[in-house]
C-alpha positions as CSV (number, residue, x, y, z in Angstrom):
1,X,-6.7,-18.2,6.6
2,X,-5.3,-14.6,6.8
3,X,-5.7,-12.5,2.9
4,X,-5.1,-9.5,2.5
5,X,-7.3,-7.7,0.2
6,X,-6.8,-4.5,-1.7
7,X,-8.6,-1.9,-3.2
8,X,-8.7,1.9,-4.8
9,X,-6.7,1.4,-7.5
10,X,-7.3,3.0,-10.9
11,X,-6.2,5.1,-14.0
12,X,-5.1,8.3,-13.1
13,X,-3.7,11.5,-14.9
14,X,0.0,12.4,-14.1
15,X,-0.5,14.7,-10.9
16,X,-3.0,12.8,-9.9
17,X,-4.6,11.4,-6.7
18,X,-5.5,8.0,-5.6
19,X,-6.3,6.4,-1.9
20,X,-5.6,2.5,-1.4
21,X,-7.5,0.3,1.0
22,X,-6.1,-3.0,2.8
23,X,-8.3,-5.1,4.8
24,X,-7.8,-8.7,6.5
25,X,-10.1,-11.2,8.5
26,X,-8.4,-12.9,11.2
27,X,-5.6,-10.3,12.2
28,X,-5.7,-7.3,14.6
29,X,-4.1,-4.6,12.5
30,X,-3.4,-3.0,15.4
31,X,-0.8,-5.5,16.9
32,X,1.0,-5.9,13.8
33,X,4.2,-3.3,11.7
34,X,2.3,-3.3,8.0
35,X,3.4,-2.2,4.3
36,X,2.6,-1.1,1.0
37,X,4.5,-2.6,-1.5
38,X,4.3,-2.6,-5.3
39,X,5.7,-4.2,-8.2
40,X,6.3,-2.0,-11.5
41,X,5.9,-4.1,-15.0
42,X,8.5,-6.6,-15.2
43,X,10.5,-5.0,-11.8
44,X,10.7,-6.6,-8.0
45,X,8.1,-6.1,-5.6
46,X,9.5,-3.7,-3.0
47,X,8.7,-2.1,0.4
48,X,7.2,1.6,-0.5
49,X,5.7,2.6,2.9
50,X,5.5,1.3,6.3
51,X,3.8,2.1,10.0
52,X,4.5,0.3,13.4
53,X,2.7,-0.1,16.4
54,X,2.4,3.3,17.5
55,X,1.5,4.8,14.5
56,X,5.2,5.4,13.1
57,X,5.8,5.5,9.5
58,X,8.8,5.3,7.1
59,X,8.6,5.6,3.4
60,X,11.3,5.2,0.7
61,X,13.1,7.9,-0.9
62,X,10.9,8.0,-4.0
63,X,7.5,8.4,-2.7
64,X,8.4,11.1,0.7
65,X,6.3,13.9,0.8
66,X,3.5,12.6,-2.0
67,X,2.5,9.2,0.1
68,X,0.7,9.0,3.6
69,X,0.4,5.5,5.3
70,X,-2.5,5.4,7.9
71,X,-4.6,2.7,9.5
72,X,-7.9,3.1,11.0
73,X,-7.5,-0.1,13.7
74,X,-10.7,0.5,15.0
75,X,-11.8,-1.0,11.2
76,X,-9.0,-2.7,10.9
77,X,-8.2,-1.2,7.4
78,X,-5.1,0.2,6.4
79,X,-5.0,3.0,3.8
80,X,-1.8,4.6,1.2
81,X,-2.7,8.3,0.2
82,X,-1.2,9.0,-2.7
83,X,-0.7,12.2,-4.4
84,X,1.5,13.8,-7.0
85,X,1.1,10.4,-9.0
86,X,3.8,10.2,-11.9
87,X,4.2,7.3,-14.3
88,X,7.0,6.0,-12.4
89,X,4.3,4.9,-9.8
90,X,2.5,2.9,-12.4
91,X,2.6,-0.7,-10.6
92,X,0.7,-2.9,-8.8
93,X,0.0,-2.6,-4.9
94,X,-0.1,-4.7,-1.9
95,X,-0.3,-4.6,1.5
96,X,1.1,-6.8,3.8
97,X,3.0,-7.1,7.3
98,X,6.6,-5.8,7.4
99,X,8.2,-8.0,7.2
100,X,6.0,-10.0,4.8
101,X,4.3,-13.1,5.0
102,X,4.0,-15.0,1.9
103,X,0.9,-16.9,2.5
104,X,-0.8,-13.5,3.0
105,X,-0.3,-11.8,-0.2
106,X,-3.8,-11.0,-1.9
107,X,-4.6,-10.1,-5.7
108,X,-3.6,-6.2,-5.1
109,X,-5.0,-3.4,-6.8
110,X,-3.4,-1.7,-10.3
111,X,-2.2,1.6,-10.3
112,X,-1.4,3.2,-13.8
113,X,-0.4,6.6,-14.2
114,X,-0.7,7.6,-17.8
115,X,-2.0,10.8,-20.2
């Protein structure tokens, strides 16, 4: 059975840095569009950055320019640098395929971006 499992999360300062980690058993990474997604206290999870076969990568409005989706295929680990980290960012992260697959949602990894 395919879980996603992430990792790097932490407290951070506002400005901050952090570097997220996704990894799966039983699914080429490679072969597969993947996301980031998040869900902020008591708000929706939602799609914050993706990357395609091919190495692509689209991100939403809010997060351009401070985020950096990458995957290392040859590890099969997928990776969200993030930089500039406000409280707004505060949330819980996941990765997943785009589009998502319910069964494959793991326990994510807490961000919180406080002073």
């Amino acid at each position: 059975q395919v879980r996603f499992v992430e990792s790097g999360g932490g407290l951070v300062q506002p400005g901050g840095s952090l570097r997220l980690s996704c990894t799966a058993n039983g699914i080429p990474f490679s072969n597969y569009a993947m996301g980031w997604y998040r869900q902020p206290p008591g708000k929706q999870r939602e799609l914050v950055a993706g990357i395609i076969r091919g190495n692509r990568t689209n991100y939403i409005d809010s997060v351009k320019g401070r985020f950096t989706i990458s995957r290392d295929n040859a590890k099969n680990t997928m990776f969200l640098q993030m930089n500039s980290l406000n409280p707004e960012d505060t949330a819980v992260y996941y990765c997943n395929l785009n589009p998502s697959l319910r069964n494959y949602w793991g326990q994510g990894t807490q961000v919180t971006v406080s002073s």
